[in-house]
Residue frames as qw, qx, qy, qz and C-alpha x, y, z in Angstrom:
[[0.752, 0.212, -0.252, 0.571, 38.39, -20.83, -42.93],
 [0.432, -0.821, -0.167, 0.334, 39.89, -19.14, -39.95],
 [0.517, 0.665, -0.137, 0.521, 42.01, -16.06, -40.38],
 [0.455, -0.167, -0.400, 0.778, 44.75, -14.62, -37.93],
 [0.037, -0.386, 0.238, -0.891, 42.64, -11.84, -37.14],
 [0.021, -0.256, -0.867, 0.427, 40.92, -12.34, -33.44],
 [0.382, -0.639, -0.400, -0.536, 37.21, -11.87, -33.35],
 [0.606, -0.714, -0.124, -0.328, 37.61, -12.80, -29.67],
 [0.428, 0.351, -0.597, 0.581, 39.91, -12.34, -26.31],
 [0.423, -0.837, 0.025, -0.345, 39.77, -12.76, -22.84],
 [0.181, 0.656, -0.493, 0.542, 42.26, -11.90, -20.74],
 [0.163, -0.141, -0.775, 0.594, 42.09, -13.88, -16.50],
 [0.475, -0.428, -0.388, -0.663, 38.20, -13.91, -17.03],
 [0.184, -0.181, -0.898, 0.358, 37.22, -15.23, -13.56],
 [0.572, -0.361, -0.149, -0.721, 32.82, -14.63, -12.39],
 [0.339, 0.008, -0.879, 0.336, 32.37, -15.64, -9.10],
 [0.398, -0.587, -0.414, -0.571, 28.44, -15.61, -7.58],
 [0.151, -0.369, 0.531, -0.747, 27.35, -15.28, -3.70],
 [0.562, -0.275, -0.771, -0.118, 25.52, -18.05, -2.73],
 [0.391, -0.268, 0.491, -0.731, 23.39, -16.84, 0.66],
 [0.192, -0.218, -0.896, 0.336, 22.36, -19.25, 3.01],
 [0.354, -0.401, -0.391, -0.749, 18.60, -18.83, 3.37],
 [0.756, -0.409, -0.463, -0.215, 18.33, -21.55, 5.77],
 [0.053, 0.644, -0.642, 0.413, 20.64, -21.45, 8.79],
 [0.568, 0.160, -0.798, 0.119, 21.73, -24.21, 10.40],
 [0.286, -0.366, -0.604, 0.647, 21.20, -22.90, 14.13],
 [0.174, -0.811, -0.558, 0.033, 18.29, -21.64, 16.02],
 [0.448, -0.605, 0.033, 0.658, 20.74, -18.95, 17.03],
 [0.258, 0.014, 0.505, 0.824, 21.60, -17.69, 13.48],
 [0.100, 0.612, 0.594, 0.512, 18.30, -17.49, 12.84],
 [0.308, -0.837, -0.325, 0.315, 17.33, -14.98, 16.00],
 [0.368, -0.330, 0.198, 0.846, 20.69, -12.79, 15.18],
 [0.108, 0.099, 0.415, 0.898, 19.70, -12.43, 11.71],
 [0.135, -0.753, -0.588, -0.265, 15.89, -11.79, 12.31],
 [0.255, -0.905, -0.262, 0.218, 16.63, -8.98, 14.85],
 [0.378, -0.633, 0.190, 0.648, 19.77, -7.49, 13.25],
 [0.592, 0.788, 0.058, -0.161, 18.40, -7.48, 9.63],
 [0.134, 0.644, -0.688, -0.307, 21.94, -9.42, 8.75],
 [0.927, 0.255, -0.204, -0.185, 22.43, -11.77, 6.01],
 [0.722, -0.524, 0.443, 0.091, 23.98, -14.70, 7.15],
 [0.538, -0.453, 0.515, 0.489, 27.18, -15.96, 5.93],
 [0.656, 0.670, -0.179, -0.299, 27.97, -15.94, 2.04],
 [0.632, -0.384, 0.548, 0.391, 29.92, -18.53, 0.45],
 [0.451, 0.659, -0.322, -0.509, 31.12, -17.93, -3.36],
 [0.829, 0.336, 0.426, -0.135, 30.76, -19.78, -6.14],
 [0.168, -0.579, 0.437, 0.667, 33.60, -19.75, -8.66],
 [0.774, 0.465, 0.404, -0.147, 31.79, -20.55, -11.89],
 [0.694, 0.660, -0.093, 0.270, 34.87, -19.21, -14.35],
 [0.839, -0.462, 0.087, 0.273, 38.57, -19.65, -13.08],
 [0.427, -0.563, 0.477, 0.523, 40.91, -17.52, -15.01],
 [0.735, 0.482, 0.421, 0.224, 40.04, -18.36, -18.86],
 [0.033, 0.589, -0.401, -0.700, 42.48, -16.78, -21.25],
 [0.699, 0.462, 0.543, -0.064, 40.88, -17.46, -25.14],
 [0.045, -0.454, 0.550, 0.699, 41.96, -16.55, -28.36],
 [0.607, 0.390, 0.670, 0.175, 38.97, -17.08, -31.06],
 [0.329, -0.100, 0.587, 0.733, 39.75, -16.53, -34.48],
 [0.550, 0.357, 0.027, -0.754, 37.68, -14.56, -37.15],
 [0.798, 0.154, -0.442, -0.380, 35.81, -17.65, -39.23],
 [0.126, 0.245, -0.901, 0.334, 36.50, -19.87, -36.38],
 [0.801, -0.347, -0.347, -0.344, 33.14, -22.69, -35.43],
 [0.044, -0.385, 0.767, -0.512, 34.33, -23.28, -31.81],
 [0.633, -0.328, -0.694, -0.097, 32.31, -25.86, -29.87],
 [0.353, -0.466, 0.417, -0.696, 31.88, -24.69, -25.79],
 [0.822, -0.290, -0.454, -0.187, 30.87, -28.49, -23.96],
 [0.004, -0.359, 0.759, -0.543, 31.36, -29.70, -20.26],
 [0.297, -0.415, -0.843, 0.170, 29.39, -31.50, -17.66],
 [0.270, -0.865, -0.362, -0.220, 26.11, -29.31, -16.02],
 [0.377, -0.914, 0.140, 0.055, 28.21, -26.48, -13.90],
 [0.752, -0.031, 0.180, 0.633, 31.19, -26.52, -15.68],
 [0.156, -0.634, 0.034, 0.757, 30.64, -22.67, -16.83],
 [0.438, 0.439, 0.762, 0.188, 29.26, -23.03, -20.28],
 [0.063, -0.870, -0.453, -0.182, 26.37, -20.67, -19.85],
 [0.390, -0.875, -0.161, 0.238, 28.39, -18.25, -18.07],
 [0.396, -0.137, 0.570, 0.706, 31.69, -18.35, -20.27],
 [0.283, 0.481, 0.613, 0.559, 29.05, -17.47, -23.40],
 [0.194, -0.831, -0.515, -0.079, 27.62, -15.16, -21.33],
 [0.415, -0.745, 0.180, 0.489, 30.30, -12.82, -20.35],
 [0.345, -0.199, 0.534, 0.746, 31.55, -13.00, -23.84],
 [0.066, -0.613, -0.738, -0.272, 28.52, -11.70, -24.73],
 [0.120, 0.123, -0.496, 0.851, 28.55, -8.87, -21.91],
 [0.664, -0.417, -0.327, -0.528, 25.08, -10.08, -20.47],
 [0.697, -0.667, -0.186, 0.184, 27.06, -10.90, -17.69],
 [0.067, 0.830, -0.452, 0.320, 29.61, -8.70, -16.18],
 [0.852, 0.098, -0.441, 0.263, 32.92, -10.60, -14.81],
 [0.661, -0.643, -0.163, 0.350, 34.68, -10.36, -11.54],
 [0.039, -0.820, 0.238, 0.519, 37.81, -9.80, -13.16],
 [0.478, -0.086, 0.613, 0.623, 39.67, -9.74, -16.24],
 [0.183, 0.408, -0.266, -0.854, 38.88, -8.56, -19.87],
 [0.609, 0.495, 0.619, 0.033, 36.61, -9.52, -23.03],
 [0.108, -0.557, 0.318, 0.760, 37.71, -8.18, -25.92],
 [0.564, 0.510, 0.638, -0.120, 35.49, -8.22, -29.06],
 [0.056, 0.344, -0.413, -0.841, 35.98, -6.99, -32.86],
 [0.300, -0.136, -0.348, -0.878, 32.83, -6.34, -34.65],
 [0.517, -0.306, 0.130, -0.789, 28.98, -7.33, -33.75],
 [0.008, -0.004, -0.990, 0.142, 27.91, -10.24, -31.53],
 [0.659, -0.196, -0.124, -0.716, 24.56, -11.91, -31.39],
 [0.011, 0.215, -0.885, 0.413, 23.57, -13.75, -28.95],
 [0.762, -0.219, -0.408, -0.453, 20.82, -16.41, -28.82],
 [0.031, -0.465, 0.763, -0.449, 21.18, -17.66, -24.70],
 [0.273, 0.179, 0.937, -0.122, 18.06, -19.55, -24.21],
 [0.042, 0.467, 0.820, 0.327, 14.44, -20.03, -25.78],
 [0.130, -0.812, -0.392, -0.413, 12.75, -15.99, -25.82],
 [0.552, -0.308, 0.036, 0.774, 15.60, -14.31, -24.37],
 [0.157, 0.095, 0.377, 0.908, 15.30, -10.86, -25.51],
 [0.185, -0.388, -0.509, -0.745, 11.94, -10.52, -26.06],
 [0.408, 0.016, 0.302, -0.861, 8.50, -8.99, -24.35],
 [0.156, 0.172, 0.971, -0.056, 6.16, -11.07, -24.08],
 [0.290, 0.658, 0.402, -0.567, 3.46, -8.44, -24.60],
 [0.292, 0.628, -0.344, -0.634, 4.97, -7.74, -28.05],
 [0.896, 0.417, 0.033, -0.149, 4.16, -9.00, -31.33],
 [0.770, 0.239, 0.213, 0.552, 6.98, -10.67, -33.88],
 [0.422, 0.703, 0.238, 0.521, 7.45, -7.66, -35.57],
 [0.354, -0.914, 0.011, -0.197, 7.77, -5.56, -32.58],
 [0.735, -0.503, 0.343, 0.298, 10.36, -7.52, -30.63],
 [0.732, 0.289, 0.307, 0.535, 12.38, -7.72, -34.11],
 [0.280, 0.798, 0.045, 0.532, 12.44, -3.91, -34.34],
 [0.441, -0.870, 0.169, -0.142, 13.33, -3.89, -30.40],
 [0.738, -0.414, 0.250, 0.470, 16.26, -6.00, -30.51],
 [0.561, 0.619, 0.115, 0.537, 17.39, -4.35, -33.94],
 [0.096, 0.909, -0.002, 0.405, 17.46, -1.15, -31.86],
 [0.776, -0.612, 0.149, -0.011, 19.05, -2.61, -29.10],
 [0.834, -0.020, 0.296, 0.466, 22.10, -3.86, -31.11],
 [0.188, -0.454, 0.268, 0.829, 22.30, -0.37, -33.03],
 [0.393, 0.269, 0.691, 0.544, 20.59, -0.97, -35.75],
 [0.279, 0.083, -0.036, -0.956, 18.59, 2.02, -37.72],
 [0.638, 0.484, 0.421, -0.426, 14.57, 1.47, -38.58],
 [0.708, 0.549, -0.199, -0.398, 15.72, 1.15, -42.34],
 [0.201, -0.462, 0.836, -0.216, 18.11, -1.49, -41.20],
 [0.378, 0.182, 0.874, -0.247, 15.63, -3.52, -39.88],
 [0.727, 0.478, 0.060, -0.489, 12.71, -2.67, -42.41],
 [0.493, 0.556, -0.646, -0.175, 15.53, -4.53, -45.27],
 [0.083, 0.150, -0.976, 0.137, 15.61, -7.64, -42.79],
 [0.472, -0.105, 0.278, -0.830, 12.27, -7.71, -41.51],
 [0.726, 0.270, -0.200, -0.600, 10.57, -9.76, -43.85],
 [0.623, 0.411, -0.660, 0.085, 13.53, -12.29, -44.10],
 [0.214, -0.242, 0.751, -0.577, 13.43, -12.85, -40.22],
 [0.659, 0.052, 0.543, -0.518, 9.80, -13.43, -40.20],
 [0.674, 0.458, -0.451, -0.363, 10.06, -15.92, -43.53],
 [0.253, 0.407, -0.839, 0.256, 13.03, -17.79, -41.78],
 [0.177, 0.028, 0.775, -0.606, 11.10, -18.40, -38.66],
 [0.210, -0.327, -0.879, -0.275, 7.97, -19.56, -40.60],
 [0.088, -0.397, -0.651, 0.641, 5.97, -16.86, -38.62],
 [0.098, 0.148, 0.451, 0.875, 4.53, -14.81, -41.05],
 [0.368, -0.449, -0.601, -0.549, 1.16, -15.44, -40.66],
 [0.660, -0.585, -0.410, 0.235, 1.37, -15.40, -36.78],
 [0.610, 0.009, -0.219, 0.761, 3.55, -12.22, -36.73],
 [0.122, -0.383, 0.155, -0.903, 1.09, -9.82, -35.18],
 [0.677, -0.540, -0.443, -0.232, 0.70, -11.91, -32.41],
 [0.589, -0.777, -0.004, -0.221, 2.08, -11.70, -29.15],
 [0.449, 0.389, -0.803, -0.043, 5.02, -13.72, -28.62],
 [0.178, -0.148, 0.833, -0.502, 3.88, -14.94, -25.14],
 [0.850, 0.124, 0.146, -0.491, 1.06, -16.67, -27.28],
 [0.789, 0.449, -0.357, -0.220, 3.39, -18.54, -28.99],
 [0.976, -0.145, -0.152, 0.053, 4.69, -22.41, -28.64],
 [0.451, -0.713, 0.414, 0.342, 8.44, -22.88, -27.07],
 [0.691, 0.382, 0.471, 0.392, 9.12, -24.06, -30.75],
 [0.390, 0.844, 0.102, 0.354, 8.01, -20.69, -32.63],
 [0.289, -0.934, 0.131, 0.163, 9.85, -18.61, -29.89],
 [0.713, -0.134, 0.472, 0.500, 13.19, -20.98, -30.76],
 [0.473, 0.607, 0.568, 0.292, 12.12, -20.18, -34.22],
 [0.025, 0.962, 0.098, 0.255, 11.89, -16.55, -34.07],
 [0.617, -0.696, 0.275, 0.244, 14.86, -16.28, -31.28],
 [0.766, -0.106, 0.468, 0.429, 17.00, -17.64, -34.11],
 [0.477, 0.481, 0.456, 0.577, 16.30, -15.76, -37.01],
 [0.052, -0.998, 0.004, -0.022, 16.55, -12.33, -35.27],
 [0.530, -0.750, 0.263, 0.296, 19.98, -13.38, -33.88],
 [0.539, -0.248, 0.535, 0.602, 21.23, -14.30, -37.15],
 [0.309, 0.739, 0.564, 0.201, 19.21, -11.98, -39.44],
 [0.169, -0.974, 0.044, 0.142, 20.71, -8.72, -37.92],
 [0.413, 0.799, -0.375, 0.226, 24.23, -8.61, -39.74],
 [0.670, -0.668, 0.314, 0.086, 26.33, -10.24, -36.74],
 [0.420, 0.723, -0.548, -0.024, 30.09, -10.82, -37.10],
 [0.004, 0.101, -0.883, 0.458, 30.04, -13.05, -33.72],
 [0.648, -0.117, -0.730, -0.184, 27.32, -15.99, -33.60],
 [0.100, -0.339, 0.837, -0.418, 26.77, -17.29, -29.57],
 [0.664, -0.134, -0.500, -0.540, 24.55, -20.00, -29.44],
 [0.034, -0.243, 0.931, -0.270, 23.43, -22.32, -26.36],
 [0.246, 0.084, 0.948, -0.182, 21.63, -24.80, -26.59],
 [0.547, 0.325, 0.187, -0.748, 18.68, -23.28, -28.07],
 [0.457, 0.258, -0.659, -0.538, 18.53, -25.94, -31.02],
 [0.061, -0.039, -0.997, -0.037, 17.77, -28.88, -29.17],
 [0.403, 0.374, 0.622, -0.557, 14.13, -27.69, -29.22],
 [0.384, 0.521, -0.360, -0.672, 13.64, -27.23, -32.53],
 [0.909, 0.125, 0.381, -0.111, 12.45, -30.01, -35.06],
 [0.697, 0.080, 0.521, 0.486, 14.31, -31.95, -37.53],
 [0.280, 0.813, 0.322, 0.396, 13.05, -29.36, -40.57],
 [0.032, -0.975, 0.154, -0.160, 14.06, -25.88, -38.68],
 [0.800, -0.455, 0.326, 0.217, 17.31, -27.98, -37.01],
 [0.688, 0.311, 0.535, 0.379, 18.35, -28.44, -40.72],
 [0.239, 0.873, 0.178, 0.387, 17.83, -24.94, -41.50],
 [0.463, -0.879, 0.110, 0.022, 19.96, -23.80, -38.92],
 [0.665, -0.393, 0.514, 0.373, 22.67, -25.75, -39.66],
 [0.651, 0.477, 0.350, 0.476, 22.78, -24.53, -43.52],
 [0.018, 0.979, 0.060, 0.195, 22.52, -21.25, -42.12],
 [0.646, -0.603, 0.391, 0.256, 25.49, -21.93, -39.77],
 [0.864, 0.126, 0.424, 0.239, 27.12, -23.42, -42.63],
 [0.323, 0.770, 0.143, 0.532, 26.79, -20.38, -45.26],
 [0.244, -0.968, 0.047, -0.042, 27.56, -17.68, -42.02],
 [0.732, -0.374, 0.394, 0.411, 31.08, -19.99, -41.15],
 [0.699, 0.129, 0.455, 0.536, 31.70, -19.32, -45.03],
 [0.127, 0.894, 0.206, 0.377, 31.38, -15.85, -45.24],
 [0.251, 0.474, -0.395, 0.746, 34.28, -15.13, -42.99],
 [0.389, -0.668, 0.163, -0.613, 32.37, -14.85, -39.65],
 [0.160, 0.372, -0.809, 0.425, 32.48, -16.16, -36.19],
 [0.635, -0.314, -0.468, -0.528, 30.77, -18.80, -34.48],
 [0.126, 0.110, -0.864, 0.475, 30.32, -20.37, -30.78],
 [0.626, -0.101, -0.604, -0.483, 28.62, -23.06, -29.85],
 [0.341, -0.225, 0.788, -0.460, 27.44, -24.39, -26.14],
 [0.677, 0.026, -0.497, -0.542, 25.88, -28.02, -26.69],
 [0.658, -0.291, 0.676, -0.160, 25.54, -31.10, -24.64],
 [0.799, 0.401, 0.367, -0.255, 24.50, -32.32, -28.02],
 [0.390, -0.394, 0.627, 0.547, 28.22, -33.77, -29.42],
 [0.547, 0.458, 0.662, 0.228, 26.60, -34.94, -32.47],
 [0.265, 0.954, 0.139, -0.035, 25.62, -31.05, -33.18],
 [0.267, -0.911, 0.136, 0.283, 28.80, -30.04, -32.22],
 [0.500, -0.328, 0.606, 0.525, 31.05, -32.24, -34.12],
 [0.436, 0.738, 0.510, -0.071, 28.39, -31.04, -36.90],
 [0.313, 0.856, 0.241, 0.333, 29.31, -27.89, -37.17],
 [0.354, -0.844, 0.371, 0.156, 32.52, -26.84, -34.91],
 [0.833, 0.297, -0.370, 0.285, 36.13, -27.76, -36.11],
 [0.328, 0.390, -0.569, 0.646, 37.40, -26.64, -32.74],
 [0.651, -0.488, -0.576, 0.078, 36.43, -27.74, -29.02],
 [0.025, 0.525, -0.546, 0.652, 37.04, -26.04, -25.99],
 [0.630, -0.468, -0.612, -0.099, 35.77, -28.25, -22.80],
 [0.317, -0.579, 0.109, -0.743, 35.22, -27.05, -19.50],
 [0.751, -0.158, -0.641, -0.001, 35.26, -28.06, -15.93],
 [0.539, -0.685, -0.369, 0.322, 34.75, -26.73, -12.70],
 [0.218, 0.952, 0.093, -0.193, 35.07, -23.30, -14.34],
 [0.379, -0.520, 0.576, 0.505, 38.81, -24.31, -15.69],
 [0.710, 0.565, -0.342, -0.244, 39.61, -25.01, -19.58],
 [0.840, -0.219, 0.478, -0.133, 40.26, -28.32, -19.61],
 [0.578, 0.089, 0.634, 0.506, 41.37, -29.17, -23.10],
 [0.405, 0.824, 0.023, -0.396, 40.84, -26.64, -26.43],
 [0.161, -0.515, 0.460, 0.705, 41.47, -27.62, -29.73],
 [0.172, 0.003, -0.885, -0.434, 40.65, -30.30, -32.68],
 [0.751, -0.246, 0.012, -0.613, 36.61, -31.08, -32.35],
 [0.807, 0.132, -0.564, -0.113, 37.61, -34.76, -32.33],
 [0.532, 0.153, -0.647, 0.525, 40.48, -34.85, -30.01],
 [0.243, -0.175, 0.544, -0.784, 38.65, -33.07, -27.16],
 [0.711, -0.186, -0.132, -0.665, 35.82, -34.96, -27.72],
 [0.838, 0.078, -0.504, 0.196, 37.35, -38.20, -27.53],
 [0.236, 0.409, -0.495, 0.729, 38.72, -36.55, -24.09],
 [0.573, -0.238, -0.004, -0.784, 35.37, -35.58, -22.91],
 [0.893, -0.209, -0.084, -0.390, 33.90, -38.94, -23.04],
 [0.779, 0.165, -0.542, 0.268, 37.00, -40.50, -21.56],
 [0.104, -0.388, 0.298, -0.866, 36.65, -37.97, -18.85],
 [0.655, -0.221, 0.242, -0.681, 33.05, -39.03, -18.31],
 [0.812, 0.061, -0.579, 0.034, 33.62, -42.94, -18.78],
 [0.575, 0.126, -0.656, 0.473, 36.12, -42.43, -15.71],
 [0.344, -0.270, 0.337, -0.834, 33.62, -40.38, -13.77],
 [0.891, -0.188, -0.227, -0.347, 30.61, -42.90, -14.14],
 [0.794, 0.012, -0.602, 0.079, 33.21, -45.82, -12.87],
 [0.055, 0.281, -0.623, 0.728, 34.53, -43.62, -10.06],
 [0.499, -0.149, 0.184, -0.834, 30.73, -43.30, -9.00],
 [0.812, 0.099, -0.509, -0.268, 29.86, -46.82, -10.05],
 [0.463, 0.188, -0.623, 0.602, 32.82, -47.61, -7.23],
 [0.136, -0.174, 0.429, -0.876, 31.59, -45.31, -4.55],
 [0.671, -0.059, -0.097, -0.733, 28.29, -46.82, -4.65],
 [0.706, 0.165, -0.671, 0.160, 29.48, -50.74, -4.61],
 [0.331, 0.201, -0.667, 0.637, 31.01, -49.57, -1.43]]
């Protein structure tokens, strides 16, 4: 159950990238920039357009669009793993953040290592982590594999492990993208009870998915996305049911344009 106090704010978020031309169009361009050591033109990429949010503490939010709608980059700035052009992010207590499959970690280090490096990384003390430790490497079924390497281990265990640090370390704020859809049925299942019990303990969750099914799983609110704009944000249902009336009327545009 959501309460009126915000976990999360942002204020005219806008992240806009530089896209350099590598190739240049003209033989000219290329001479200029080989003998004047300048990069040729830059056009920008607006990937987030202004977003103002308001999520609630105990609020399961849902994050969905089409591929380059700003997703990954919306979680990511609210997250500060990316820094925004302009505007604010405003955050009350700890986020974890799970962005893609071994994110975070050293490949050279073992389980255990990487679990005491992101602990310290988030603030935690060594007696912190020593009191989760065990539970991390239980969750993630790694035990027996948890002085190995990680960069020995399958894109499964990493999932596996990736998860149960990010939600093993006390967070108050949840970001997930996508990382479940590797996972099997069995750890998929465990995730989502965990999700389940964290939502009922008061805390905050957000969720990038392509995978509606997951989302209408475990989100009771939607935000969708589109050419870095919020597009719709509320009910999980009612934005879905937007979504795929959105993309019904894309396919037919394209379905058209092709005819022709």
């Amino acid at each position: 159950m959501a309460s009126s106090e915000l976990a999360i704010k942002t204020e005219n978020l806008t992240k806009r990238y530089q896209v350099i031309h590598d190739r240049p169009e003209r033989l000219k361009d290329l001479v200029i920039s080989k003998l004047t050591f300048r990069k040729l033109p830059a056009n920008q990429l607006l990937a987030l357009d202004n977003i103002n949010l308001e999520i609630r503490r105990g609020e399961a939010v849902g994050i969905i669009g089409p591929n380059g709608s700003g997703k990954t980059t919306l979680l990511g700035v609210i997250a500060r793993v990316i820094k925004p052009t302009t505007g604010e992010v405003y955050l009350s207590g700890r986020v974890s953040v799970l962005l893609e499959v071994g994110a975070g970690f050293h490949p050279d280090l073992t389980a255990v290592e990487n679990i005491y490096l992101n602990g310290a990384i988030i603030g935690l003390s060594r007696a912190e982590i020593d009191q989760v430790r065990e539970e991390i490497l239980d969750f993630a079924e790694l035990l027996q594999f948890q002085d190995m390497p990680v960069r020995t281990y399958s894109a499964g265990m990493r999932l596996r492990l990736g998860f149960a640090v990010a939600t093993h370390l006390h967070p108050d704020i949840l970001l997930i993208d996508e990382a479940l859809a590797v996972g099997d049925e069995h750890f998929q299942q465990k995730c989502y009870d965990w999700m389940d019990n964290f939502r009922g303990q008061g805390a905050t969750l957000g969720l990038v998915s392509h995978d509606l099914a997951a989302i209408r799983r475990v989100c009771d609110r939607c935000i969708r996305l589109e050419d870095g704009q919020v597009r719709s944000d509320g009910p999980t249902e009612e934005v879905l049911s937007a979504y795929r009336q959105s993309a019904a009327y894309q396919e037919q545009g394209s379905g058209e344009m092709r005819r022709r």
